[in-house]
C-alpha positions as protocol buffer text, in pm:
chain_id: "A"
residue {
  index: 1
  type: UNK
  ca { x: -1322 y: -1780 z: -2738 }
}
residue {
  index: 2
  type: UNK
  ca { x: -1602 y: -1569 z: -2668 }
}
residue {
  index: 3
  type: UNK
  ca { x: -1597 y: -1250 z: -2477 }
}
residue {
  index: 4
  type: UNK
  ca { x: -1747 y: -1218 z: -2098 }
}
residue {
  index: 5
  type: UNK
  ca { x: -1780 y: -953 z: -1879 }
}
residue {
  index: 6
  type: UNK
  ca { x: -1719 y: -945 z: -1494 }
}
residue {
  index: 7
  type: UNK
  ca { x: -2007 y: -849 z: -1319 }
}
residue {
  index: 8
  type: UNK
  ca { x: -1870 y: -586 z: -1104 }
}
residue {
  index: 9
  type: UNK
  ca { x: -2074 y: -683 z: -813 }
}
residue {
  index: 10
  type: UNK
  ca { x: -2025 y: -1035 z: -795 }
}
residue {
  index: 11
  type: UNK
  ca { x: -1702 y: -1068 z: -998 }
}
residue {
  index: 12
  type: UNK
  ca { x: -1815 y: -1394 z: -1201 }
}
residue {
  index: 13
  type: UNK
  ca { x: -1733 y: -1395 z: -1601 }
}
residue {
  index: 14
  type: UNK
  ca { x: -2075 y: -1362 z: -1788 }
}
residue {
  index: 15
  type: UNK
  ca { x: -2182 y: -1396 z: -2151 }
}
residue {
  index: 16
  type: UNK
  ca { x: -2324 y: -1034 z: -2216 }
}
residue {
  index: 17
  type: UNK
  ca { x: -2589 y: -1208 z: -2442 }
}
residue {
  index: 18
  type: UNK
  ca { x: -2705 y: -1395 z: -2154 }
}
residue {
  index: 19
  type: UNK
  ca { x: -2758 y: -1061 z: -1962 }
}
residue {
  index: 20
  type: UNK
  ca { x: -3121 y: -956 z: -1930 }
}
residue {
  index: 21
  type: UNK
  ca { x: -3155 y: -575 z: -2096 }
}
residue {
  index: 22
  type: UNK
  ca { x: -3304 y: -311 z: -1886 }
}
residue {
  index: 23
  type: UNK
  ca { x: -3332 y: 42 z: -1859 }
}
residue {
  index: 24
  type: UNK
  ca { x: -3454 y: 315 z: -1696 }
}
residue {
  index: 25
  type: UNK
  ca { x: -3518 y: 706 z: -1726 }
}
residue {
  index: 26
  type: UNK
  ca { x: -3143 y: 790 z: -1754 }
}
residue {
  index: 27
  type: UNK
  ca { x: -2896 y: 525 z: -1805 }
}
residue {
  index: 28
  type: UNK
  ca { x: -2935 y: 156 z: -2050 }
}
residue {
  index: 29
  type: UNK
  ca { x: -2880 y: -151 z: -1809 }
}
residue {
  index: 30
  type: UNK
  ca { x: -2817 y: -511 z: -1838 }
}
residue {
  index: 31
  type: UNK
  ca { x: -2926 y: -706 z: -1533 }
}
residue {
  index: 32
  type: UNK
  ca { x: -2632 y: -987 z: -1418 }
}
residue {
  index: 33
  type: UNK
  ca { x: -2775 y: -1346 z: -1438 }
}
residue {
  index: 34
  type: UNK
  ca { x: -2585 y: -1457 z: -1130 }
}
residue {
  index: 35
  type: UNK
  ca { x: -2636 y: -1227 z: -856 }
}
residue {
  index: 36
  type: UNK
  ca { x: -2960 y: -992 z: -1058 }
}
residue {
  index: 37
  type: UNK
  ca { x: -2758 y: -662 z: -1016 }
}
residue {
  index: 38
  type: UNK
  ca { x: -2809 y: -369 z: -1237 }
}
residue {
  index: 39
  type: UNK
  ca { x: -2519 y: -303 z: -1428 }
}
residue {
  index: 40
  type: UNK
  ca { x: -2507 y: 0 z: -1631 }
}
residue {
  index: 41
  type: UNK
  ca { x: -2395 y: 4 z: -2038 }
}
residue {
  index: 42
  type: UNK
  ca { x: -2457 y: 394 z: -2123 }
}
residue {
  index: 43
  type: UNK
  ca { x: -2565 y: 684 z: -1960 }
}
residue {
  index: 44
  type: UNK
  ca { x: -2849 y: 896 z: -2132 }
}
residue {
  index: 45
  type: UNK
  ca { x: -2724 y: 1218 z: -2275 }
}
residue {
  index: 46
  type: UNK
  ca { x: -2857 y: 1496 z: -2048 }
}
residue {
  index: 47
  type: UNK
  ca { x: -2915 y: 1318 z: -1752 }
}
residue {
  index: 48
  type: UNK
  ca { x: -2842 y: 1450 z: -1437 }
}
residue {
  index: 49
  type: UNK
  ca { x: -2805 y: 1094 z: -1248 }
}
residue {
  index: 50
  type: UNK
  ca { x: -2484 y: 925 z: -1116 }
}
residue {
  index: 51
  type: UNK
  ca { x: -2371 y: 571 z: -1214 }
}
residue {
  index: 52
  type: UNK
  ca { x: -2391 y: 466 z: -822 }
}
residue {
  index: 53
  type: UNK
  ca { x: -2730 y: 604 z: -798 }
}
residue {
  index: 54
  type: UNK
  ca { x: -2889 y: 393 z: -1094 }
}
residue {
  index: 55
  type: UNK
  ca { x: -2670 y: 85 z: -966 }
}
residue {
  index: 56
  type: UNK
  ca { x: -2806 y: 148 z: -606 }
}
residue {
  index: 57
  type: UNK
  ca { x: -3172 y: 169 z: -743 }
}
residue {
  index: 58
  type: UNK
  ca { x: -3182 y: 543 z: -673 }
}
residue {
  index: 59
  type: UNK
  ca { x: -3292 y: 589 z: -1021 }
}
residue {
  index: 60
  type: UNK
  ca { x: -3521 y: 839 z: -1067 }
}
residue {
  index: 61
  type: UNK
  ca { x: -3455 y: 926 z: -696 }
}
residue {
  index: 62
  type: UNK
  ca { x: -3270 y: 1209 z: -808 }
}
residue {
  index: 63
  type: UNK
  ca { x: -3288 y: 1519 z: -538 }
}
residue {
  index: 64
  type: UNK
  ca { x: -3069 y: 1861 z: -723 }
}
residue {
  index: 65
  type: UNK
  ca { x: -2928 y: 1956 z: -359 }
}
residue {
  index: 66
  type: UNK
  ca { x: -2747 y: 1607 z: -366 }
}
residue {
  index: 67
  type: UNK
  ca { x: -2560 y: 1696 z: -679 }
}
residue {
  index: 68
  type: UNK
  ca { x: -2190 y: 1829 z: -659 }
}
residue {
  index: 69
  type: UNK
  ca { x: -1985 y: 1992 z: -879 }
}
């Protein structure tokens, strides 16, 4: 049995090896094959980004008077 991974946008069980890698400036991505959704692995140590932004396709969007504590 191999492991999958439920795309949290389009909740269908995916092979992670059949997920397109991606990245950007702060977090490492894999792309879903089913509905082509960023999906985020790792954020960058010392990045000021949020998950939702880089899964929104705010990445590198990132306005300081947005950020709360």
């Amino acid at each position: 049995m191999s492991f999958r991974y439920i795309c949290p946008y389009c909740h269908v069980p995916i092979d992670p090896a059949a997920m397109e890698l991606s990245s950007c400036e702060c977090a490492d991505l894999r792309v879903c094959p089913n509905c082509d959704s960023p999906v985020v692995l790792a954020m960058r140590a010392g990045s000021t980004q949020s998950i939702l932004d880089v899964e929104s396709g705010r990445a590198g969007q990132f306005d300081p008077r947005e950020a709360t504590a």
